[in-house]
N, C-alpha and C positions, 0 to 999 in steps of 0.2 A: 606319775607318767610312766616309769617302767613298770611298774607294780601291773599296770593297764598292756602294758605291749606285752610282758610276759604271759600275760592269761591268756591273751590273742593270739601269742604261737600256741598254747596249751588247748586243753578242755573247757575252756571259760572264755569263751571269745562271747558270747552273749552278754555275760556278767563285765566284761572289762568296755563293752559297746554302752552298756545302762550308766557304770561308774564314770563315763568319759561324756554322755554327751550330758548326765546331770551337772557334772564339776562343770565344765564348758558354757552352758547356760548360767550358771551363778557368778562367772568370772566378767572383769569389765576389762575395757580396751588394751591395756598395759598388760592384764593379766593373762587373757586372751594370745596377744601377742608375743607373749611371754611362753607359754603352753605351746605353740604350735611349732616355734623353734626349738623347743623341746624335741618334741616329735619330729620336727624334720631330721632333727640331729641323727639318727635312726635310719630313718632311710638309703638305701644306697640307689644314686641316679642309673648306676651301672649294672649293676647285679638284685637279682630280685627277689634276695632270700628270702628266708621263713621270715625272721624281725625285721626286712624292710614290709613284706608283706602285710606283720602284722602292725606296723606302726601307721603303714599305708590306711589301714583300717580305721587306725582313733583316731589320725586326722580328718578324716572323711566325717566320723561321729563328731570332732570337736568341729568342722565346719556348718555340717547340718546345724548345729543345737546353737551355737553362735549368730545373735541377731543383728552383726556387723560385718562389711566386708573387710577382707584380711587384709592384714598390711604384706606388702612383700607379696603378692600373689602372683606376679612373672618368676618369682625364684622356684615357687611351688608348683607352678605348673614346670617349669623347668625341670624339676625332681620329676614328676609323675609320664611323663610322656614318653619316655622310653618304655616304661612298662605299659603303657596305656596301649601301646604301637603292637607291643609283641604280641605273638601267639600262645597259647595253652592259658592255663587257669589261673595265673597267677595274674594275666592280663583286667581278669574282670576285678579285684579289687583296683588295682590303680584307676579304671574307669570310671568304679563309682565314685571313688574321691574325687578324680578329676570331674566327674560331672557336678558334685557337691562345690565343686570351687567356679566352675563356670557361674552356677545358680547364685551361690553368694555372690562374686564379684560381678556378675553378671555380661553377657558377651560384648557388651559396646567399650565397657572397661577396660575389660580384654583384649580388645582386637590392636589396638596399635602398638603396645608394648610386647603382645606375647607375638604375635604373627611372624617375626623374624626368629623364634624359637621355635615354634611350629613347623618349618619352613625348616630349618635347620636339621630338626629330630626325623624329618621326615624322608631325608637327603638321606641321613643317617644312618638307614635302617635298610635292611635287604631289599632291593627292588621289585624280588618276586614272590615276598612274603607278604598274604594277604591282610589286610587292616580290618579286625574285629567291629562288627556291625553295631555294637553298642559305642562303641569307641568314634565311629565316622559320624553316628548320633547327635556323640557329644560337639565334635568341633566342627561341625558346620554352622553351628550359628553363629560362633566367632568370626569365622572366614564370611558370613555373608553380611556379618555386623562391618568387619574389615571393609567389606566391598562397598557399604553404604557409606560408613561416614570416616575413613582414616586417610591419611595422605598416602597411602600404600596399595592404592587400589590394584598396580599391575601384579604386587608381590603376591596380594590376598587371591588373585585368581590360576596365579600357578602355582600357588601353593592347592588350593582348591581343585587344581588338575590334576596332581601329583596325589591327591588324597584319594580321588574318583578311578583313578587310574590302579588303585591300589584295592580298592572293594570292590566286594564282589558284585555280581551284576545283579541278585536277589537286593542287596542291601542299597546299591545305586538307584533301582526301582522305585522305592517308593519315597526315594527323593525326588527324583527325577523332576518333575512336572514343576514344583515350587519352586525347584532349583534354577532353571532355565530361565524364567520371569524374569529375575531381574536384566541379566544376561543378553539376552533378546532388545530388551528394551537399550541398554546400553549400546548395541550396535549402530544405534537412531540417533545417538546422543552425538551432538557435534564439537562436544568439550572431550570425548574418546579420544586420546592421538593412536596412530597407528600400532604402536607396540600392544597397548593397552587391547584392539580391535583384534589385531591378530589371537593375542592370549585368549580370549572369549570366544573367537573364530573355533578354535584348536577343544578348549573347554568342553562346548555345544558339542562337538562334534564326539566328544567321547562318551559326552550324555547319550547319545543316539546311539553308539554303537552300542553301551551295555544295557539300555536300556529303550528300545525303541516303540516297544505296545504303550509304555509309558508318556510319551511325547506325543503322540499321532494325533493327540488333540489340537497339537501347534505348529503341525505341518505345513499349512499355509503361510503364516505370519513369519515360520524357518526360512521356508522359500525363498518369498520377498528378502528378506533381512539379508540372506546373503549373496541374492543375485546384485544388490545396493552394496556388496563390500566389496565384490568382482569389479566394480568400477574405481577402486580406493588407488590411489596413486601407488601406494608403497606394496614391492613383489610379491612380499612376506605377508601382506593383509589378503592378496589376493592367491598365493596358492593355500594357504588356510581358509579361505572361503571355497573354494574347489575342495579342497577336501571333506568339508562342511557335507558340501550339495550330497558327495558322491554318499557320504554316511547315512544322509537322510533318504535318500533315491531309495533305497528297499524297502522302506515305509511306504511310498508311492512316489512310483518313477512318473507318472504323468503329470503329477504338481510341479517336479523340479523340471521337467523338458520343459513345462510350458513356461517359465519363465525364465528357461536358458535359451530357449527359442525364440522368446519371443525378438519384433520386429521394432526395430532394426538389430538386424542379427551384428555382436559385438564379438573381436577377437577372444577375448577372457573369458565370456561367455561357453565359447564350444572348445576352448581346451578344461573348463571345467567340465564339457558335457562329455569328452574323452574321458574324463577321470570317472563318471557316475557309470560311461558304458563297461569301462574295465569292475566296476563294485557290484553290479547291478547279475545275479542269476539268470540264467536262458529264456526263465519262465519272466523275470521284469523287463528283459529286452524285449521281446514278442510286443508283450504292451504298448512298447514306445515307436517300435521300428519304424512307422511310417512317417511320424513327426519328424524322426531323427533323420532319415531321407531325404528328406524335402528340405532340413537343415542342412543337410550335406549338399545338396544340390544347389540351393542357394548360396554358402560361400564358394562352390567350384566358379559358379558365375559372376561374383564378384570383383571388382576390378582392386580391391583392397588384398597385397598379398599375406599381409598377417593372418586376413580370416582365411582367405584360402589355406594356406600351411593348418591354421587351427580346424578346418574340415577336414584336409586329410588325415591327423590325428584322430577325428573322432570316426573316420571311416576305419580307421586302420584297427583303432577297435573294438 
């Protein structure tokens, strides 16, 4: 095992990747497990030196070549995700191992035990250092494994937020679309409690901001879904759905007027449509202006003073 990490810092990182993943494959469960505590022992969680680096490396080859999921696989992913987070070159080895141990252990295995480490590392780490695109790769399928089937669903989507908030908007992109699906759907869901609604409210909404050519296929069904959470009892569900609206309104301001408009005109309603008019460029107001008029006009005449107060907000601007 060291004979293997020393070639890996050295000239022989090829030759100690062939030595590691043949021993690896000839080894059985004990021995296996035996081998990679080896190798972890090596690693530093904190610092990302040359022999964490390189040991980062045979464990990735002892996982690939291994026809068994690992035992201990929340302590290893524990080790790797500091480096997996970081920036520069050193990041891409910890990736691929940590991607080689999602594969093995695979994400539904994953997601309940590691999610609070995930969650953790990602607290952890600089808030405005960006999250390497092979890296958001790897742990989105954990986080949407979390979202389907663990008792952790509100942790797995602000951790899920936290992540999105952290890539860049090329790398958010060509998630985007798969990612929202479930998302969406969950707003419909009557087993969602508020906290849960909100989180997913706030989520979608980040989807849209970094990535919005990406979504336009679901602008309608966005629509609906959150003009249906503007009616949610709890404040918190409903100014993240206003915020919702107003991120999706540049995609197209006349999908979200018509059904913040629509009739019977509702207080929540047009203090969301105040927040689309503040997001929304001179060129998407023009679009809407006369819908929006005539919603104005209609709570001034209202005998309800909520909507009225919420007109004037949205006239004011």
């Amino acid at each position: 095992c060291a004979i293997c990490i020393d070639g890996a810092m050295g000239d022989h990182t090829d030759g100690a990747r062939r030595v590691m993943r043949a021993w690896s494959s000839a080894l059985d469960k004990e021995g296996l497990e035996a081998l990679m505590e080896a190798i972890s022992s090596s690693i530093e969680r904190s610092n990302q030196s040359a022999r964490s680096r390189a040991a980062t490396k045979m464990l990735g080859e002892a996982l690939v070549a291994a026809s068994l999921p690992p035992a201990g696989a929340e302590e290893l992913m524990d080790l790797l995700l500091p480096g997996a987070l970081a920036q520069g070159d050193a990041s891409t080895d910890y990736t691929e191992t940590l991607r080689a141990l999602v594969q093995a252990a695979t994400p539904a295995e994953l997601a309940e035990s590691a999610l609070p480490l995930l969650a953790a590392a990602l607290r952890g780490t600089e808030e405005d250092s960006e999250i390497p695109g092979a890296t958001f790769d790897v742990l989105v399928p954990v986080l949407q494994a979390a979202f389907a089937g663990s008792s952790q669903r509100l942790l797995s989507v602000e951790t899920l937020h936290l992540l999105v908030r952290r890539a860049g908007s090329q790398t958010v992109s060509s998630h985007a679309l798969k990612l929202a699906g479930p998302y969406v759907r969950a707003l419909g869901d009557k087993a969602s409690d508020a906290a849960l609604q909100e989180q997913v409210l706030l989520l979608l909404a980040a989807l849209l901001e970094l990535s919005p050519a990406a979504l336009k296929a679901l602008k309608a069904p966005l629509a609906t879904s959150f003009a249906k959470a503007l009616e949610a009892q709890a404040q918190g569900t409903r100014s993240a759905a206003a915020s919702a609206c107003a991120a999706l309104a540049p995609i197209d301001p006349k999908v979200v007027v018509k059904v913040l408009t629509k009739a019977p005109l509702k207080a929540a309603n047009m203090e969301a449509l105040a927040e689309v008019m503040i997001a929304l460029p001179d060129a998407g107001r023009a679009e809407i202006q006369s819908e929006v008029s005539a919603a104005i006009q209609a709570a001034a005449a209202s005998d309800d003073s909520e909507l009225q107060t919420a007109g004037r907000l949205v006239a004011g601007a």
